[in-house]
Short mmCIF file of the C-alpha atoms (twelve columns), coordinates in Angstrom:
data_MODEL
# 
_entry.id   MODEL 
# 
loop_
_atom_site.group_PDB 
_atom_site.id 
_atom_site.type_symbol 
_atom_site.label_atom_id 
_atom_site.label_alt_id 
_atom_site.label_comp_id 
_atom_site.label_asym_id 
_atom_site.label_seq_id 
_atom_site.Cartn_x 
_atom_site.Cartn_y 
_atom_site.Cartn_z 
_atom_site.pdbx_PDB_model_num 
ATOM 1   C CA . UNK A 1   -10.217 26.728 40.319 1 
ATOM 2   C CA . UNK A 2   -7.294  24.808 42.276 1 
ATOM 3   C CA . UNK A 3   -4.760  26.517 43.599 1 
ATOM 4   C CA . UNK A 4   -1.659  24.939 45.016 1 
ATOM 5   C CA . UNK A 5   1.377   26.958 46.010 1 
ATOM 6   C CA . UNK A 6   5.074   25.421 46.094 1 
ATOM 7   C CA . UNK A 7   8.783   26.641 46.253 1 
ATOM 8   C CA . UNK A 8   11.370  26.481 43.631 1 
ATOM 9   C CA . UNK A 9   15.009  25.453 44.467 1 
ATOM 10  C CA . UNK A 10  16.071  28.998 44.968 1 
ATOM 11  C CA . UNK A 11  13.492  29.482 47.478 1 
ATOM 12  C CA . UNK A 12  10.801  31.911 45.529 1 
ATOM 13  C CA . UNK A 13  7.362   30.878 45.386 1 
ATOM 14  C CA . UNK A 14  5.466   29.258 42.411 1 
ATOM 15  C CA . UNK A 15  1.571   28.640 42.251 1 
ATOM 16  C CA . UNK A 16  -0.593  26.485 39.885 1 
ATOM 17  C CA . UNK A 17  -3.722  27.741 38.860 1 
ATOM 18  C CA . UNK A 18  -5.603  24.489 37.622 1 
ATOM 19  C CA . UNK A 19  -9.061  24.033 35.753 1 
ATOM 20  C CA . UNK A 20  -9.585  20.668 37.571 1 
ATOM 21  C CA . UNK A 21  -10.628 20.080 41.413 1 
ATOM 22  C CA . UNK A 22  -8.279  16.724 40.940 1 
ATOM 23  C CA . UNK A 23  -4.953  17.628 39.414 1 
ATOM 24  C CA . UNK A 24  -2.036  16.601 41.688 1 
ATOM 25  C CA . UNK A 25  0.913   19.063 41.583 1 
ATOM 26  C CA . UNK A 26  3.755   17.554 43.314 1 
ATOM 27  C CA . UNK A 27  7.214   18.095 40.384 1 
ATOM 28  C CA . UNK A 28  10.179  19.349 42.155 1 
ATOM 29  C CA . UNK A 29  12.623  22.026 41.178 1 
ATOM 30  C CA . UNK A 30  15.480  19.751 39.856 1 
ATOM 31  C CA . UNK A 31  17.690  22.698 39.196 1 
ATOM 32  C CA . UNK A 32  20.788  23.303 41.353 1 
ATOM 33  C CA . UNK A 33  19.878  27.265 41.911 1 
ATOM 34  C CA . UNK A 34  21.645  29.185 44.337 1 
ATOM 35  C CA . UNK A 35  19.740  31.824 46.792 1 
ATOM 36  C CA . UNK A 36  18.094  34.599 44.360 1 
ATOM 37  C CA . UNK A 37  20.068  37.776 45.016 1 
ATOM 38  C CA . UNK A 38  18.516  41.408 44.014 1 
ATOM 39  C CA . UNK A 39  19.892  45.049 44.644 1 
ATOM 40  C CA . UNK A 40  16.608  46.816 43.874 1 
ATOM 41  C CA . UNK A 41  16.024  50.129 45.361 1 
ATOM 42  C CA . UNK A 42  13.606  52.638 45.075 1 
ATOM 43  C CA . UNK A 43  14.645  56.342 44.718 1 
ATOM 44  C CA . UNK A 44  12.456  59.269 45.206 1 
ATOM 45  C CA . UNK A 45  12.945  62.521 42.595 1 
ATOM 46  C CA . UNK A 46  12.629  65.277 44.405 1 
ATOM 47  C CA . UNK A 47  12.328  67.848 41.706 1 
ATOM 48  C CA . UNK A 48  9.209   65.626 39.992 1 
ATOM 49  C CA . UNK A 49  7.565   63.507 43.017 1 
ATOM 50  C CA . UNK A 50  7.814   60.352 41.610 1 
ATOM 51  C CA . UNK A 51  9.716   57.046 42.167 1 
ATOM 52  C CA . UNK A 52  12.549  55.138 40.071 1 
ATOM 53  C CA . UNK A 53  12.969  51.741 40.604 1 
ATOM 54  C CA . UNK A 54  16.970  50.969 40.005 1 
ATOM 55  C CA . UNK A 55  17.862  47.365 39.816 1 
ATOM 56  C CA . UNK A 56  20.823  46.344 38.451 1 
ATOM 57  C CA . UNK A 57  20.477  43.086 38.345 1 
ATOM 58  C CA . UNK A 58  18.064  42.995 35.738 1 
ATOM 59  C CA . UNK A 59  20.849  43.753 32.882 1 
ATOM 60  C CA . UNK A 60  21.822  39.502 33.463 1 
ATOM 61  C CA . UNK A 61  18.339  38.165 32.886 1 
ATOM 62  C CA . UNK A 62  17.342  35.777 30.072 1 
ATOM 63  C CA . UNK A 63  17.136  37.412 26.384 1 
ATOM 64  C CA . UNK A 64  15.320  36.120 23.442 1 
ATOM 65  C CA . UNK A 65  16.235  32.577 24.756 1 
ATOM 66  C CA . UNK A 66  15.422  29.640 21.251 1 
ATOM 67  C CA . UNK A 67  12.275  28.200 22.026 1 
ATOM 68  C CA . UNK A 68  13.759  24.841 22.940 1 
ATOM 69  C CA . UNK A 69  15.181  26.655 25.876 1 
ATOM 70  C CA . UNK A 70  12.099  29.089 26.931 1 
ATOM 71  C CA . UNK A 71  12.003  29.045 30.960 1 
ATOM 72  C CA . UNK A 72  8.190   29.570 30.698 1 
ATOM 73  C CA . UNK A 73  7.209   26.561 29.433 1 
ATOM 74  C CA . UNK A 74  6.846   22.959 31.295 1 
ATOM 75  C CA . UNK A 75  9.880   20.980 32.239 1 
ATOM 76  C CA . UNK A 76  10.694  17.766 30.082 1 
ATOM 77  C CA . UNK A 77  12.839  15.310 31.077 1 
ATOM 78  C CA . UNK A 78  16.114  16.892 31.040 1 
ATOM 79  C CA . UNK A 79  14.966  20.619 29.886 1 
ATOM 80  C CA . UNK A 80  14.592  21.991 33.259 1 
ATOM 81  C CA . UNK A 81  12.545  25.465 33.280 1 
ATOM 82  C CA . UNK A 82  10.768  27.748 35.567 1 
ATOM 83  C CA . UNK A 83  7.822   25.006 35.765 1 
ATOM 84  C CA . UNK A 84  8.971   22.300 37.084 1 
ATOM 85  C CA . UNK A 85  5.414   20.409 35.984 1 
ATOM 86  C CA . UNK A 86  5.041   18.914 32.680 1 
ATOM 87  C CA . UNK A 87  1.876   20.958 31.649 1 
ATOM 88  C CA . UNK A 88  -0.098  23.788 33.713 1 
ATOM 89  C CA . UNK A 89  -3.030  25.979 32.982 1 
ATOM 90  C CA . UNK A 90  -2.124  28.491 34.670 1 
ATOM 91  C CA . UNK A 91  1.190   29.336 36.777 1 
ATOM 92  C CA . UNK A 92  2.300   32.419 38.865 1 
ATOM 93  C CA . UNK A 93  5.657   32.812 39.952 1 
ATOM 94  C CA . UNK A 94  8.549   35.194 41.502 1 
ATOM 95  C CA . UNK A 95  10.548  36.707 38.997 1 
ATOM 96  C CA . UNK A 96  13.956  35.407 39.113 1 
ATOM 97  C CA . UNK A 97  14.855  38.968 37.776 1 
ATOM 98  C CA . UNK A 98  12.873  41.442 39.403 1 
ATOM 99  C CA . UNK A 99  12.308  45.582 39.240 1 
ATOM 100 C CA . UNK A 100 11.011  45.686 43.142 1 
ATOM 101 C CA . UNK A 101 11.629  43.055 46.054 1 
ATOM 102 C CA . UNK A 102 11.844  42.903 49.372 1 
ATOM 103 C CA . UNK A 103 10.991  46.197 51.478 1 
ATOM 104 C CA . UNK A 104 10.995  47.578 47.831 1 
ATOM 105 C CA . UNK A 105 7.760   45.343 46.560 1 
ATOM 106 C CA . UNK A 106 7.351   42.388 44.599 1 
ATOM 107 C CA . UNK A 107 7.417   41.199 40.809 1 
ATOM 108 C CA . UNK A 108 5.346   37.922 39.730 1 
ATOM 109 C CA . UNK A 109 5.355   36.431 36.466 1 
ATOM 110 C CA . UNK A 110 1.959   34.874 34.867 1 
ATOM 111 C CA . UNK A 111 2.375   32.148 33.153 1 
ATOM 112 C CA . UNK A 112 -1.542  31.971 30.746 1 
ATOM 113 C CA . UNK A 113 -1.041  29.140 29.496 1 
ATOM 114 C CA . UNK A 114 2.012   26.149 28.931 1 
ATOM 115 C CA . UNK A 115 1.156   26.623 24.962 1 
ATOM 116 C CA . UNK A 116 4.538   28.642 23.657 1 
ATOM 117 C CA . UNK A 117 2.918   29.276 19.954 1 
ATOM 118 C CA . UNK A 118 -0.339  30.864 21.720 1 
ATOM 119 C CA . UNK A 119 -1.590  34.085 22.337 1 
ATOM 120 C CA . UNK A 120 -3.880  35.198 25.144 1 
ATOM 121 C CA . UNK A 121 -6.545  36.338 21.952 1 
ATOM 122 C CA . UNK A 122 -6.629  32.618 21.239 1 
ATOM 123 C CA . UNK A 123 -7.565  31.640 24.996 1 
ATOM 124 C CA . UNK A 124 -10.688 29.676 25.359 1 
ATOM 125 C CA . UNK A 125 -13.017 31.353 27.323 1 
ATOM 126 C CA . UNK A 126 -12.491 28.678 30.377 1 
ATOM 127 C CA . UNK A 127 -8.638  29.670 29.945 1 
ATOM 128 C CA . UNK A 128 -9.003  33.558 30.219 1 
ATOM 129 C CA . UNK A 129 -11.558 33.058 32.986 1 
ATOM 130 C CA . UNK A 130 -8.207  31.411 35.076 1 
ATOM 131 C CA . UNK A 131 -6.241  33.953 34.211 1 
ATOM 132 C CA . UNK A 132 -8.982  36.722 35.990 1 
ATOM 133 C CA . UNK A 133 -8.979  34.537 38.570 1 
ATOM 134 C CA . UNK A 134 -5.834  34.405 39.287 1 
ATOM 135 C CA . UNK A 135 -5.037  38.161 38.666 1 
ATOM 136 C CA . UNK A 136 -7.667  38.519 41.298 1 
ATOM 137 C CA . UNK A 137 -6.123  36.096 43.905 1 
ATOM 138 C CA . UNK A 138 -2.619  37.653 43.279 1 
ATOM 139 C CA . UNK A 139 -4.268  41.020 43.875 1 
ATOM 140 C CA . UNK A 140 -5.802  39.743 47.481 1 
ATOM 141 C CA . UNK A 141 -2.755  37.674 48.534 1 
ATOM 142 C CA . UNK A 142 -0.245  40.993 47.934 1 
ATOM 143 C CA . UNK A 143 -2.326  43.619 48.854 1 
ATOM 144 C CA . UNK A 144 -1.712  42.313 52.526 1 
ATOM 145 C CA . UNK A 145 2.326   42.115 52.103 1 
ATOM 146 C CA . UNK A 146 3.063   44.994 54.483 1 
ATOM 147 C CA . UNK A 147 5.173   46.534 51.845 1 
ATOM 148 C CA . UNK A 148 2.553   46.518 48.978 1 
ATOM 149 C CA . UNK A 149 0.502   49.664 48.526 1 
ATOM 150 C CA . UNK A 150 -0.604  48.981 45.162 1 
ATOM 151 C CA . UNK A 151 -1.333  46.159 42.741 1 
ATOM 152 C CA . UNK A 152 -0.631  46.165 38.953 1 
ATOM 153 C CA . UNK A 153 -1.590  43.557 36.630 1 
ATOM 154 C CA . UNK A 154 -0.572  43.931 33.008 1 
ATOM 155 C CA . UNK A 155 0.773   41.949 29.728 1 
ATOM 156 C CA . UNK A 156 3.637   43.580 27.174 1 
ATOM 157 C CA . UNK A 157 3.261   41.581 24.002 1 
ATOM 158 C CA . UNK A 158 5.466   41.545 21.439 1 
ATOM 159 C CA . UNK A 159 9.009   42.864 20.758 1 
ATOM 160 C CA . UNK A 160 8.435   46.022 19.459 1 
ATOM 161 C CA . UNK A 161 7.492   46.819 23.358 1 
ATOM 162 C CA . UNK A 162 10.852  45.007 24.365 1 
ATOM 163 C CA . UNK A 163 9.648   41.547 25.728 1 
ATOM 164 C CA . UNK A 164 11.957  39.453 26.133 1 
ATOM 165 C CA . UNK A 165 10.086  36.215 25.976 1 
ATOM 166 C CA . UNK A 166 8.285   35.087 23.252 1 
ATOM 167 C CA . UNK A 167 5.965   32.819 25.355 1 
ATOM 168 C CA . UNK A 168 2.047   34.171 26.565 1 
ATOM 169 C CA . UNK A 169 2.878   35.538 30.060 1 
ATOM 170 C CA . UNK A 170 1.608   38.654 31.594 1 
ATOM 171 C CA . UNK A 171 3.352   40.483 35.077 1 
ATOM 172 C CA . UNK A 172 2.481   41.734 37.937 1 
ATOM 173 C CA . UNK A 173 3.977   44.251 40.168 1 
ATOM 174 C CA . UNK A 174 3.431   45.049 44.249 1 
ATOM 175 C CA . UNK A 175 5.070   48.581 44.379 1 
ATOM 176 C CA . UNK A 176 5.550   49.976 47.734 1 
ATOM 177 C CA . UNK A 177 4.120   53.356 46.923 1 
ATOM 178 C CA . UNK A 178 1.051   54.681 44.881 1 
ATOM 179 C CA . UNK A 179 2.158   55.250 41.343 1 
ATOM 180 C CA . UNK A 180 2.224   58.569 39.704 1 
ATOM 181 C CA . UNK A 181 -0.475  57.938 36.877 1 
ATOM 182 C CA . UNK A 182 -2.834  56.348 39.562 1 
ATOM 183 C CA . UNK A 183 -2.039  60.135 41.806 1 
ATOM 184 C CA . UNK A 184 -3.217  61.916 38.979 1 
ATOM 185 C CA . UNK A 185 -6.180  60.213 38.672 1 
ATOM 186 C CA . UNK A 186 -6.848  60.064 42.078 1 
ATOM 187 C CA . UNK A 187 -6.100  63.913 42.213 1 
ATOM 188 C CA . UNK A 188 -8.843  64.719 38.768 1 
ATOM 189 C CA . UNK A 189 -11.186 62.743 41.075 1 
ATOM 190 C CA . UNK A 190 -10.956 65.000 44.093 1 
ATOM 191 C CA . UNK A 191 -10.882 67.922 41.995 1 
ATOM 192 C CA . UNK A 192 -14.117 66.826 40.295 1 
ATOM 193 C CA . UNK A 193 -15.856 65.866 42.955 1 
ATOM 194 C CA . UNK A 194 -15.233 69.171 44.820 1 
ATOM 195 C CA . UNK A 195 -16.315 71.349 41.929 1 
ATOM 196 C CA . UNK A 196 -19.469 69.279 41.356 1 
ATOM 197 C CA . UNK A 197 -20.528 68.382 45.210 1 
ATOM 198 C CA . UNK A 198 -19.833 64.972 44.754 1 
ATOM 199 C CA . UNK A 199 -19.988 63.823 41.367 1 
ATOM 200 C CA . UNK A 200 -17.539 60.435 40.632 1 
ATOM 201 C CA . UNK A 201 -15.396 61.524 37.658 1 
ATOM 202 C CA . UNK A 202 -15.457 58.026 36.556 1 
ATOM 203 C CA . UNK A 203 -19.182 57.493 36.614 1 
ATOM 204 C CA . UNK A 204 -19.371 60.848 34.380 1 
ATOM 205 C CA . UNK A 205 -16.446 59.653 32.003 1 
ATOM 206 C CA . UNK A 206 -18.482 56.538 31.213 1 
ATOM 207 C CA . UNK A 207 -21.545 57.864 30.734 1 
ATOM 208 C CA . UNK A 208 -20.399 60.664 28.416 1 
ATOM 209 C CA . UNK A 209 -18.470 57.831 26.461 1 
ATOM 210 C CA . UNK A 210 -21.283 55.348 26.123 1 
ATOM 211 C CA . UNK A 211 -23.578 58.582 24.499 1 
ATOM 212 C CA . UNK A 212 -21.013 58.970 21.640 1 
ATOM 213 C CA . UNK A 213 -18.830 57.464 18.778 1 
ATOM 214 C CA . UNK A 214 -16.267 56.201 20.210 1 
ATOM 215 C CA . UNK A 215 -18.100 52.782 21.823 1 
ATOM 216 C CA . UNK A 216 -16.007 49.983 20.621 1 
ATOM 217 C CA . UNK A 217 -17.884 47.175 22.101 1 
ATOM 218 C CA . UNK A 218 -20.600 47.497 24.883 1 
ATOM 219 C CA . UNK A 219 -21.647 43.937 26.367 1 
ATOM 220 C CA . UNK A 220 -24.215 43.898 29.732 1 
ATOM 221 C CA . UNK A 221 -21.605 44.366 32.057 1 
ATOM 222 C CA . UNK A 222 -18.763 45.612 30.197 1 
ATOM 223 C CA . UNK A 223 -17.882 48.497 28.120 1 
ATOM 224 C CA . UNK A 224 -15.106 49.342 25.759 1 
ATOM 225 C CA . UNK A 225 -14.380 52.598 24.549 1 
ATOM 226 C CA . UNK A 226 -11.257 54.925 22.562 1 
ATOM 227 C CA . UNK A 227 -11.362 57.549 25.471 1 
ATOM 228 C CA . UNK A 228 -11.820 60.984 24.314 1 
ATOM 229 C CA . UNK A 229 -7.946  62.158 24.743 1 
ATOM 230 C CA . UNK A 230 -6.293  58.937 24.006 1 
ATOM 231 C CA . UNK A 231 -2.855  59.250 23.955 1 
ATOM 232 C CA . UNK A 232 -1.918  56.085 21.837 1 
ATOM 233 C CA . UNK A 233 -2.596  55.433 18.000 1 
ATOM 234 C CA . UNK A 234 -5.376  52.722 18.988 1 
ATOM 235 C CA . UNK A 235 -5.846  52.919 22.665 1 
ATOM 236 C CA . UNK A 236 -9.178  51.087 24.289 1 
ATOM 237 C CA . UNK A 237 -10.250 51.643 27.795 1 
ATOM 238 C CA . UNK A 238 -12.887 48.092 29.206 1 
ATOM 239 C CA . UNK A 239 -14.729 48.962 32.201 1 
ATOM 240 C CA . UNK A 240 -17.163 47.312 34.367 1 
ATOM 241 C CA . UNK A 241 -20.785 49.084 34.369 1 
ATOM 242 C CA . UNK A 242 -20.674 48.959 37.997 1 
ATOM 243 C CA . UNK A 243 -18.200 50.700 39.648 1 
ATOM 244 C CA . UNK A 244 -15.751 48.949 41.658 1 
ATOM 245 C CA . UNK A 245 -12.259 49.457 42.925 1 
ATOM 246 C CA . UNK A 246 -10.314 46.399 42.134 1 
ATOM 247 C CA . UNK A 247 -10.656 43.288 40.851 1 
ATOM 248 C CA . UNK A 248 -11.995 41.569 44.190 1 
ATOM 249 C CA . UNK A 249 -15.080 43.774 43.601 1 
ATOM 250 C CA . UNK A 250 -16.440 42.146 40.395 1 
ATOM 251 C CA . UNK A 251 -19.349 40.170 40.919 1 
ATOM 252 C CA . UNK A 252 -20.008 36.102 39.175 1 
ATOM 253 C CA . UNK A 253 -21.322 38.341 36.046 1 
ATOM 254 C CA . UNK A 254 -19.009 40.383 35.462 1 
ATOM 255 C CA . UNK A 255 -17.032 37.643 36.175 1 
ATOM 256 C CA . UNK A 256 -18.304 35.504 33.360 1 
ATOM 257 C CA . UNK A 257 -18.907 38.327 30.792 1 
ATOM 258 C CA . UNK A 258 -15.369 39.379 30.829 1 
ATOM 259 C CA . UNK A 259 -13.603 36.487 29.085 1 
ATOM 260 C CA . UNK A 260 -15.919 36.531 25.956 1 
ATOM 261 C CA . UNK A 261 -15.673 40.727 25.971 1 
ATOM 262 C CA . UNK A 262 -11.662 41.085 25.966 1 
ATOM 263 C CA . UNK A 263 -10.822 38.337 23.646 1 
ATOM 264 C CA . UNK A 264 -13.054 39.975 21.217 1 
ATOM 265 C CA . UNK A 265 -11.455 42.961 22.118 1 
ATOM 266 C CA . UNK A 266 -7.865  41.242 21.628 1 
ATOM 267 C CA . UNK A 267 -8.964  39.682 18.179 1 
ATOM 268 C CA . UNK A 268 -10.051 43.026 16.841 1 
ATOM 269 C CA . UNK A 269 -6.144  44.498 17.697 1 
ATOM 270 C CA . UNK A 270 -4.810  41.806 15.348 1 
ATOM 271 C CA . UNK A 271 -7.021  42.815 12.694 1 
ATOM 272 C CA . UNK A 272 -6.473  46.892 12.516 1 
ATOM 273 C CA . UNK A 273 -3.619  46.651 10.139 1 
ATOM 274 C CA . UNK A 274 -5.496  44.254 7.447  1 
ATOM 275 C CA . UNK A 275 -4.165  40.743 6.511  1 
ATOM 276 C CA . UNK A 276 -0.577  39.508 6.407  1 
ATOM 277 C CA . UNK A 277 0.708   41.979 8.981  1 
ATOM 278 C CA . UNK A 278 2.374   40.771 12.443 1 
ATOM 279 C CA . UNK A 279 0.393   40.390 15.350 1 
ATOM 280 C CA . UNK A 280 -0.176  43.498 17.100 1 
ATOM 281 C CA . UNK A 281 1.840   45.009 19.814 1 
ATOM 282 C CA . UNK A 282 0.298   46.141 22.703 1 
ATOM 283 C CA . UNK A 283 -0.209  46.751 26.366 1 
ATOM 284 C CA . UNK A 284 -3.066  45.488 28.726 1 
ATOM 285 C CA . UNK A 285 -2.857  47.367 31.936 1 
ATOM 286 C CA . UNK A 286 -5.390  46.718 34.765 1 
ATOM 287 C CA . UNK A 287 -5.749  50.177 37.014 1 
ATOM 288 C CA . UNK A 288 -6.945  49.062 40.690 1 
ATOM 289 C CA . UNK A 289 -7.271  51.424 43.558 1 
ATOM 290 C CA . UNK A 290 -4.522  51.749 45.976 1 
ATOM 291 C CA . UNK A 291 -4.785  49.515 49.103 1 
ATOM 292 C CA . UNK A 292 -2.723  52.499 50.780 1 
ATOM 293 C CA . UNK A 293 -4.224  55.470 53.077 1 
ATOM 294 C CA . UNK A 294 -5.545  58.379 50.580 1 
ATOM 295 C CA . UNK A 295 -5.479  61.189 52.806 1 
ATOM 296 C CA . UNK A 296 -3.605  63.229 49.934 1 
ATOM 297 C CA . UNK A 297 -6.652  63.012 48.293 1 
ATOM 298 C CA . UNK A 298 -9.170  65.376 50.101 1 
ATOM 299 C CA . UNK A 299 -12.400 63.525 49.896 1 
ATOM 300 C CA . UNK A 300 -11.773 60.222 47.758 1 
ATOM 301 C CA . UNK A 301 -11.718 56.866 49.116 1 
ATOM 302 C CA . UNK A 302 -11.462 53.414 47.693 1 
ATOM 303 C CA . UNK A 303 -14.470 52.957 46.532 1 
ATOM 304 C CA . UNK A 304 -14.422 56.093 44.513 1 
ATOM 305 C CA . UNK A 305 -12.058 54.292 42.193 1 
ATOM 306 C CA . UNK A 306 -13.258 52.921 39.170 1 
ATOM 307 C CA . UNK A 307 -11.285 49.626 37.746 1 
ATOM 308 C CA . UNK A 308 -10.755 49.771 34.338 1 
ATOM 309 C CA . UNK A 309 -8.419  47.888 31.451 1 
ATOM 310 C CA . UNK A 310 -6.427  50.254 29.336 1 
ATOM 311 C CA . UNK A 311 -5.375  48.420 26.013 1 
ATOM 312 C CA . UNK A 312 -3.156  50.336 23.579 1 
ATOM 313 C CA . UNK A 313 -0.720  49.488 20.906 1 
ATOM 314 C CA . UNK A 314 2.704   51.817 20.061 1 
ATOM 315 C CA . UNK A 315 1.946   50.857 16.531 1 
ATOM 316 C CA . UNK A 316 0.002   53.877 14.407 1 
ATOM 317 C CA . UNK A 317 0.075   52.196 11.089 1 
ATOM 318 C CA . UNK A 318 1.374   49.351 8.926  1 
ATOM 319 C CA . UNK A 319 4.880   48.722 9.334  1 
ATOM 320 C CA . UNK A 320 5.007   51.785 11.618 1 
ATOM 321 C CA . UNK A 321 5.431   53.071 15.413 1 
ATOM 322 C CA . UNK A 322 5.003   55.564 17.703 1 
ATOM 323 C CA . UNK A 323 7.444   56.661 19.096 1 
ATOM 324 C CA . UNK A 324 8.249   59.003 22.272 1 
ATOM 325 C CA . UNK A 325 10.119  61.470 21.237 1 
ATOM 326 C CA . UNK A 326 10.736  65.214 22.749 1 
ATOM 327 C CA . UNK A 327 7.178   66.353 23.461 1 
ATOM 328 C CA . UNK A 328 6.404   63.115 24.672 1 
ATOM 329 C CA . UNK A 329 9.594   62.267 26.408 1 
ATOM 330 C CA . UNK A 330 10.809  65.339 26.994 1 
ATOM 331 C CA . UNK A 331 7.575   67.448 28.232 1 
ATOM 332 C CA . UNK A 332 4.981   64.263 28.937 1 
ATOM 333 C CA . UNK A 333 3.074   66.103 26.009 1 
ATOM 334 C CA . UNK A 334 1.412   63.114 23.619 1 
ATOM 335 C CA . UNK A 335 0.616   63.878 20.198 1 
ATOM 336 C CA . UNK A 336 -1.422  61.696 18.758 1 
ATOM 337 C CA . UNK A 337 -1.518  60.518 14.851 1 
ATOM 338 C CA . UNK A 338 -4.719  58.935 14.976 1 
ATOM 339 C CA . UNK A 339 -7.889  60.438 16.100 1 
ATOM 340 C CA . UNK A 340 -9.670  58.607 18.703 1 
ATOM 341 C CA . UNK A 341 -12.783 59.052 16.758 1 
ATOM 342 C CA . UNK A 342 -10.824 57.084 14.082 1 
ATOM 343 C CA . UNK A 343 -9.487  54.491 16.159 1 
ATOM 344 C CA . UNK A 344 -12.776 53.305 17.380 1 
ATOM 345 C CA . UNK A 345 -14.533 53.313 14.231 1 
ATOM 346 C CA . UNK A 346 -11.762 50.831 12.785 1 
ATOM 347 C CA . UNK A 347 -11.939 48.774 15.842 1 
ATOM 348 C CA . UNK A 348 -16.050 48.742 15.317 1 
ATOM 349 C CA . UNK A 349 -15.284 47.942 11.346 1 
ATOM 350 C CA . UNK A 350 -12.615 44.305 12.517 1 
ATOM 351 C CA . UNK A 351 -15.402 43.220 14.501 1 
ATOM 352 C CA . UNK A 352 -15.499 39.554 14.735 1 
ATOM 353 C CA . UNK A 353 -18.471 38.437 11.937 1 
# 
């Protein structure tokens, strides 16, 4: 992997992520951009603990653009974009538009690949191997932003989840603070390993998982699995056999296992609805240990974190979606339509032949 890091004309950084030793990455930002401007602020709720995130700016940024004028893909001749090269493999960039910056974190933008008709599922191997590699570089370089407490890696695809832009990109986002969902995990663990003297909740979780029905795929140094509460229709949660707490922590193995594991794992969420329906919504979200102090969590440190890919989609049957409504909403209570026993059988039947 190459990586070669450059400004664009309002100033924010962009970085190619190239296949070849020998590609040369010297376009310039043509565009006549002014400064990039945000108002994001974090608030605290006092009542519930947690953090909202209120930027304002965001309600100006790019909508459903044509595909003649998509800002993710390369710059040609006089259709100036967000990549000012005329092909990449791989590009990472600020958001122009973003939920945290400054003191407040950092958004990036992931360009997988200059292809606006693809898909992540229909990555080549070499191509999702970049994009790991490049989550994991992102991961190191912000994790020492003095701001940056935590590093999250994910991809919404398709509009049903509200993107925005139709070409293959993924985010990521620095937040200043340890998120709520990653405090209650970190919290379970704690609790777990207190009541057990010393038990990793994570180690137990797998191996109960990998002993029952709900294996979706199982490769030498991966495992996929519809966790026993799963709070989506079809929700799968990938983790490494061997525990680690972020992405830096995966050895050349795991490393080269992953690729051919999650694009089977993507090509089997296209398929759960049969033939002739839309690609599948969904979210892939990467959960990495906070690179933060955990003394409010008596007894856990880093490396009792367990990375892990949680893949889900919002939609629970043909031409249908979940939807959060009052218990969900309202009370943070999920009901679920589709038992997780179900899900992973159908996810076992689309298997790739």
């Amino acid at each position: 992997m190459k990586k070669t890091s450059t400004r664009l004309a309002d100033g924010r950084e962009l970085i190619y992520y190239d296949l070849r030793d020998d590609h040369v990455r010297d376009a310039v930002d043509r565009r006549p951009l002014d400064r990039t401007v945000t108002t994001s602020e974090v608030r605290h709720d006092v009542l519930l603990g947690d953090a909202v995130a209120v930027a304002s700016h965001r309600q100006g940024r790019t909508y459903h653009p044509p595909a003649d004028e998509c800002p993710l893909c390369p710059s040609e001749g006089d259709r100036l974009s967000e990549i000012p090269d005329s092909s990449y493999d791989v590009v990472v960039f600020e958001n122009r538009f973003p939920s945290l910056a400054g003191d407040s974190g950092r958004c990036e933008v992931v360009c997988f690949t200059s292809d606006h008709t693809a898909s992540f599922a229909g990555l080549s191997e070499e191509q999702a191997r970049l994009v790991l590699d490049a989550w994991t570089d992102r991961t190191s370089e912000l994790s020492h932003l003095p701001s940056v407490e935590q590093v999250f890696c994910f991809e919404n695809r398709g509009a049903e989840i509200g993107v925005t832009l139709q070409h293959p990109h993924g985010q990521i986002y620095a937040y200043p603070f340890t998120t709520p969902r990653t405090s209650l995990m970190l919290r379970q663990l704690a609790a777990h390993k207190e009541a057990t003297g010393g038990e990793n909740l994570f180690d137990a979780v797998l191996a109960r998982e990998l002993a029952g029905e709900r294996v979706v795929l199982e490769g030498e140094h991966w495992a996929a699995f519809v966790p026993y509460a799963a709070h989506w229709p079809y929700e799968v949660h990938l983790y490494p056999k061997r525990r680690v707490p972020d992405l830096l922590g995966l050895d050349e193995a795991a490393r080269t296992e992953f690729p051919q594991v999650y694009l089977e794992l993507l090509k089997r969420f296209d398929r759960i609805f049969g033939e002739g329906e839309p690609p599948t919504p969904y979210i892939a979200a990467w959960h990495q240990a906070p690179f933060g102090a955990l003394e409010d969590f008596d007894g856990v440190t880093r490396d009792d974190f367990a990375l892990h890919l949680e893949l889900f989609t919002i939609r629970r049957t043909s031409g249908k979606l979940k939807y959060l409504a009052g218990s969900e909403s309202g009370m943070s209570v999920f009901i679920n339509d589709v038992p997780p026993e179900g899900a992973a059988r159908r996810l076992r039947e689309v298997a790739s032949s």
